[in-house]
N, C-alpha and C positions, 0 to 999 in steps of 0.2 A: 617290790619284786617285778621282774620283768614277765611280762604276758607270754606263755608260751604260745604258739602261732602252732598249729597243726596245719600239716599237708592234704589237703584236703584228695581226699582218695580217687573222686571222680575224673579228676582230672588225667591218670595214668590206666585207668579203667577203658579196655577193648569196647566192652557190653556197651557201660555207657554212649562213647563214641557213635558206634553202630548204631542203635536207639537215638540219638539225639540227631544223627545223618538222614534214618527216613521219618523223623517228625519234620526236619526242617523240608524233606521235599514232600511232605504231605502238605506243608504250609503254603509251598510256592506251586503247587497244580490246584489246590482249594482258591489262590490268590488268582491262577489264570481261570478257571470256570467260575469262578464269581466277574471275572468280570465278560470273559464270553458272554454269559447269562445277561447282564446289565447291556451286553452292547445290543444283543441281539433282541433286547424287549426293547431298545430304542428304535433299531432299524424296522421293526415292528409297529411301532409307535408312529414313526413318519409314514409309512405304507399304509397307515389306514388314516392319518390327516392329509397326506396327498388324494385320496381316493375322495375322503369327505369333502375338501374345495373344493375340487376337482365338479363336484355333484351338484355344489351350488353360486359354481364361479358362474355360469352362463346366466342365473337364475338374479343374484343380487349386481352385477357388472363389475367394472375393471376398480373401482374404487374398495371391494369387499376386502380382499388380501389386505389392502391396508390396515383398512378400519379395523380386524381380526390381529393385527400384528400388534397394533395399539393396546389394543383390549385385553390379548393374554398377558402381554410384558407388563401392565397395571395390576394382573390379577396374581400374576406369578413372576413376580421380580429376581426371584432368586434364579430361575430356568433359564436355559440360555435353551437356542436353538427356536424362538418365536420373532426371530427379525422376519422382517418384509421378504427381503430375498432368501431365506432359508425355507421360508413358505412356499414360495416360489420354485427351490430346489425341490420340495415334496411334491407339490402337484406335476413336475416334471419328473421324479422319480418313479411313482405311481403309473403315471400317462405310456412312457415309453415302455414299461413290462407288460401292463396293461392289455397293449397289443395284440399280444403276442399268441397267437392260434395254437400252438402246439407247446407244451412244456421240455424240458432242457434238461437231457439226464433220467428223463422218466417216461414210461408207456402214458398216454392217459388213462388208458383202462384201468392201470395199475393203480394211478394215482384216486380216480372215480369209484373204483371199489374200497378204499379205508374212507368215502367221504361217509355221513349217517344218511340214513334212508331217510325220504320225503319225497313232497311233491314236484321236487326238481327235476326239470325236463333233462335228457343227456346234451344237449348244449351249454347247458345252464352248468352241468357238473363239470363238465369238460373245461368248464372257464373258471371254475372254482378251484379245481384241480391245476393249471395254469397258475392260478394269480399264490397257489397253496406252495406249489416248485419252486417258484421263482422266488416268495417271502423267505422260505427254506435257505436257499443258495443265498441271495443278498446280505441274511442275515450273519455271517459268517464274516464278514469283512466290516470294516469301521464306513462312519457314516461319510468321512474324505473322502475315501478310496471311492465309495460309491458315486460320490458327486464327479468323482473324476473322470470315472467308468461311462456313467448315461451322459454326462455331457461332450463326452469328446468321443466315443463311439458312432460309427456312421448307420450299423441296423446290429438285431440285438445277439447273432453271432460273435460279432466282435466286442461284444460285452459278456458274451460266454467266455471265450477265450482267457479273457483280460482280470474277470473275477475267475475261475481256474488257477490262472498261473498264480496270483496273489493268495491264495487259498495255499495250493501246493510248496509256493518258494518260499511265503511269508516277507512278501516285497513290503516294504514302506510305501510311504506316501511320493516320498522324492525318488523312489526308485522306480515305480507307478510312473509317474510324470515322465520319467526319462525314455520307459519302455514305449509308451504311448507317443511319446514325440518322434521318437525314431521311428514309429511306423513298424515294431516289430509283428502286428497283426497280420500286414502285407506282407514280410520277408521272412516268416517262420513256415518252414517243410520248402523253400523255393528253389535249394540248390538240385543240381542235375546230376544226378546218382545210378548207381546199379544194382544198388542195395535189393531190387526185389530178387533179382537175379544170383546174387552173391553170401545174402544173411536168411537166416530163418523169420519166419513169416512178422513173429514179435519182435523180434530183435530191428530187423527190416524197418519197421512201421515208428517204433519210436527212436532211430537210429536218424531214419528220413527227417521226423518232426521238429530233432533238433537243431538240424542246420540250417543255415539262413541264404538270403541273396539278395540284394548285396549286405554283408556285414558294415559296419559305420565303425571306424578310429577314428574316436575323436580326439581332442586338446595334444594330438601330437607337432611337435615342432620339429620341422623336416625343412633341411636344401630342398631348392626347388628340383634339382635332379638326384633325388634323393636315389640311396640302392638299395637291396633286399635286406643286406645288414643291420642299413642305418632302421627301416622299416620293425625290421625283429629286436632290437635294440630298443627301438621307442615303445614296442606293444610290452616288452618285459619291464619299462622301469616304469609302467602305467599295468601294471598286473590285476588288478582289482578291476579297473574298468574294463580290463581285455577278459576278464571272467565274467565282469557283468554281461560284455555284449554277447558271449557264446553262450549262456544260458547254465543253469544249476544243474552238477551233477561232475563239472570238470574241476582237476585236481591238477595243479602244476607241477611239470617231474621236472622241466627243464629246458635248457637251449642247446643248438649246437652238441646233441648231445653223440657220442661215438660211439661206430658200430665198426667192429672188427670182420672184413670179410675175406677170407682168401688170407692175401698177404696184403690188403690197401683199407685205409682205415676211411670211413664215410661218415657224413653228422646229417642226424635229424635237427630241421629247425629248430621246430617245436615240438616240444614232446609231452602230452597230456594224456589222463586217465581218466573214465568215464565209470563214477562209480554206480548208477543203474542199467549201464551197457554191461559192466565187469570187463570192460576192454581199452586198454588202449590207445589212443588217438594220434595219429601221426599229421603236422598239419604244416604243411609246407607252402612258403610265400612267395611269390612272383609279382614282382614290380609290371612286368609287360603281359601282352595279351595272352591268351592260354593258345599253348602249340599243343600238338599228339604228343609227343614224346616225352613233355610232362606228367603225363598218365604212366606212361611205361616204366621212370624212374622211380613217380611214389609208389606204384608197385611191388617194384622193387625191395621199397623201402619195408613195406609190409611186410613181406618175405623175410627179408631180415629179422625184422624186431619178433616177429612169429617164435622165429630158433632162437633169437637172443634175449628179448625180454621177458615171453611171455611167459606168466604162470599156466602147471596144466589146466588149474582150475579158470584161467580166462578165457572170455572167449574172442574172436578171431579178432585183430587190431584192423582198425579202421582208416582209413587216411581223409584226409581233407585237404583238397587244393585251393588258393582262395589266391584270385589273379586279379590284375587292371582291370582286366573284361576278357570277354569270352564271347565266341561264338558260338550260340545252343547246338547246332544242329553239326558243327566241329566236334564239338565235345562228347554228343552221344556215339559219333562213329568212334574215337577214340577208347571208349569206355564199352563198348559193345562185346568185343571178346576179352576183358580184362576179370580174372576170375578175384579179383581180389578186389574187399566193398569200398569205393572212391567215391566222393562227393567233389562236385568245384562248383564254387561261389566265385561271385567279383568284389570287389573294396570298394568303401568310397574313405577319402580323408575328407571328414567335418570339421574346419578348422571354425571355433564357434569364437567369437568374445565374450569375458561374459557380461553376465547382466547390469550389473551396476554399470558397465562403461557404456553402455550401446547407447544411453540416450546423448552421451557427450560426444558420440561422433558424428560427424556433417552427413547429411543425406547427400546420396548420389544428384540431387538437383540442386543442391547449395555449392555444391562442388563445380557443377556447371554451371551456377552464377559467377562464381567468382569468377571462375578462365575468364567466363567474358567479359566482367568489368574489369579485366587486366586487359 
């Protein structure tokens, strides 16, 4: 006799479904705090072996690190993170927070009152409380990002910044790398705005923070007399990296998009959405230097999309003008009576090789050997 095969019930069952949907995302938030928790007892971990070298590096000399680097990976073969130069990462991780006089994000008082009462002087607490902020914040990000952070930082601002954004966007490692190389440190909040004049006080402040100057296109390939089209053309089929360089938070609506006014039809370049602004972004391209009366038209522009785009619930659209170059001190006359909030940056195009090729090309003095021996 043939086995009858029942349907197994669960499988058309709502309940079950439901029930088996939040075990599974109980499973994967237990998956990420286990390992938050794991990362963050390691970054922990190297913050007090950088501090301990650190204590007795002057004390045994330049040969200690080693001889310690030998000794653990003998004693703990299975452990990774006791090379020579990762020892080397801690005592330099340690050193440059170490510094650091004032805590990041925190009153000291604040922080010196949860410390436990003793004999500690208020200097002594105030440095505890320090080295207490800083293990806090560090510990939140992977131990790469870190190394990437303290070593290519120039003072420890710009390792606020840099662990900040990576906290907030959830930047990788290569995404890290790219933000740091561009120098976004130096070009974030640098465009020339009206915004305090035009936005509400918050809206203003993080509206400013997020534009840049000069923006970087890179890997685009352009004629040398390239034009605005070909320009908008190249940032749309590189849409990913033209999202990376404006920063998290924009939403692509589109190009060239139309706006019906009177009886003559007009197009926004570029047209984006700002989902912590709730507004808008109008962000229009110029190949050549910035005139006045490029202000006046994206005005314009705003104007329009105000009546034509905007939901009640948004708030006011933003423009952004992003030119060759610009003149600062052109540019605030222009924007001075303009009630409507404009930002202008200038471009650069980074036209990069990449890496694998760079070492197979002639250096600029090999180049000049040979003319001459031609």
């Amino acid at each position: 006799m043939e086995e009858i095969i029942k349907p197994n019930p669960l499988k058309g069952s709502p309940e079950y479904k439901e029930w088996l949907s939040n075990l599974k995302s109980k499973i994967r938030s237990t998956q990420i705090k286990t390992a938050l928790a794991v990362n963050a007892g390691l970054i922990g971990f190297y913050w007090e072996l950088g501090k301990m070298i650190s204590e007795k590096q002057t004390v045994w000399g330049s040969k200690f690190i080693e001889q310690l680097s030998k000794d653990l990976k003998a004693e703990f073969p299975g452990m990774e993170g006791f090379s020579r130069r990762n020892l080397f990462n801690t005592v330099q991780f340690y050193s440059f927070y170490s510094k650091v006089q004032q805590p990041v994000g925190q009153i000291v008082q604040q922080v010196v009152a949860q410390l436990p009462n003793g004999s500690k002087t208020t200097n002594e607490k105030s440095q505890q409380a320090v080295d207490l902020n800083w293990q806090q914040l560090v510990a939140k990000i992977p131990w790469g990002h870190n190394i990437l952070i303290f070593s290519k930082s120039v003072d420890i601002n710009e390792a606020w910044f840099y662990i900040q954004k990576t906290i907030e966007d959830g930047w990788s490692r290569a995404v890290l790398t790219l933000q740091i190389e561009s120098g976004l440190y130096q070009r974030q909040g640098k465009a020339i705005t009206n915004f305090k004049k035009t936005l509400p006080d918050i809206s203003s402040d993080l509206a400013h923070q997020l534009l840049k100057d000069p923006y970087q296109f890179d890997f685009l390939t352009l004629t040398e007399n390239y034009k605005e089209h070909e320009l908008e053309n190249a940032l749309v089929e590189n849409i990913t990296k033209f999202l990376l360089e404006l920063g998290s938070g924009f939403a692509y609506v589109g190009k060239q998009v139309p706006m019906q006014v009177g009886e003559k039809e007009f197009a926004i370049d570029l047209l984006f959405y700002h989902l912590k602004l709730r507004a808008y972004v109008v962000i229009e391209l110029k190949t050549t230097e910035f005139e006045p009366e490029y202000a006046g038209k994206l005005s314009f522009y705003l104007s329009a999309a105000n009546d034509l785009l905007r939901h009640p619930t948004d708030n006011p659209t933003i423009g952004l003008l992003i030119c060759k170059n610009k003149n600062n001190i052109i540019v605030e006359y222009a924007l001075k009576n303009i009630n409507q909030p404009i930002g202008v940056s200038e471009y650069e195009l980074t036209r990069q090789f990449p890496e694998q090729f760079r070492s197979s090309l002639p250096t600029i003095e090999e180049i000049e050997n040979e003319l001459k021996s031609v």
